[in-house]
C-alpha positions as CSV (number, residue, x, y, z in Angstrom):
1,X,140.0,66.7,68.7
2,X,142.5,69.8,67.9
3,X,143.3,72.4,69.9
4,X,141.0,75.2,69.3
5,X,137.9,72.7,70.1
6,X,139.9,72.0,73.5
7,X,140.9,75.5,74.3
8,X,137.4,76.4,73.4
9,X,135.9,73.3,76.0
10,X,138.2,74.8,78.5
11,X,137.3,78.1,78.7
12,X,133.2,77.3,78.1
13,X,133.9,74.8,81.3
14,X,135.7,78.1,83.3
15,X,133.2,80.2,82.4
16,X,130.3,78.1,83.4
17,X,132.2,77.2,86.9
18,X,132.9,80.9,87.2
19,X,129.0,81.7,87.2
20,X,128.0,78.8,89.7
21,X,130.7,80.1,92.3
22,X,129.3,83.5,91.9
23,X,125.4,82.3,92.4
24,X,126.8,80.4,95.7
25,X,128.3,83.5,97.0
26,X,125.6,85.4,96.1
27,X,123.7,83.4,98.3
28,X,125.8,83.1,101.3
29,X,126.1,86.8,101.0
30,X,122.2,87.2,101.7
31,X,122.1,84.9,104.5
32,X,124.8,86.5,106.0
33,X,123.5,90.0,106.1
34,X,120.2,88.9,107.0
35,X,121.6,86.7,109.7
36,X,123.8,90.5,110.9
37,X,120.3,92.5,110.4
38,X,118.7,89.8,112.9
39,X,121.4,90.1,115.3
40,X,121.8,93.9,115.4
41,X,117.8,93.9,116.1
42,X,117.4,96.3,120.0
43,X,116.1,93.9,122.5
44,X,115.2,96.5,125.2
45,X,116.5,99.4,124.2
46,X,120.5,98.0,123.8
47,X,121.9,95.8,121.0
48,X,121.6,92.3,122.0
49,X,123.0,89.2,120.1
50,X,121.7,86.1,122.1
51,X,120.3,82.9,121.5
52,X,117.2,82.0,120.9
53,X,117.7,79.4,123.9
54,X,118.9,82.3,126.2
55,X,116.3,84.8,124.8
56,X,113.9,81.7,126.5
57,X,115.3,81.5,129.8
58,X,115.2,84.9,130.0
59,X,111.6,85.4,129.5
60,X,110.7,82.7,132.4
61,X,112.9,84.0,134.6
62,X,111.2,87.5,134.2
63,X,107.7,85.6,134.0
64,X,108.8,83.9,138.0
């Protein structure tokens, strides 16, 4: 094998590599602002980030 078919191995591998870490972020990057457009929902009329385990308790203790 002599250089150029190395070289050219090399940068086909980079360029591939480059594409699959841009497809992960791409996806992170939608979870991340759906997971900010869920938290900055109102929950009675103020912005409310809680659990959904506190969002739970909440309700019963209204309910009592």
């Amino acid at each position: 094998m002599n250089d150029f078919e190395l070289a050219l191995i090399l940068l086909v591998g980079l360029a591939m590599l480059l594409i699959g870490l841009f497809m992960i972020l791409r996806i992170c990057d939608r979870q991340i602002a759906r997971a900010a457009r869920r938290m900055a929902r109102p929950t009675n009329g103020r912005l409310v980030a809680e659990s959904r385990a506190d969002y739970t308790l909440s309700r019963r203790w209204k309910a009592e």
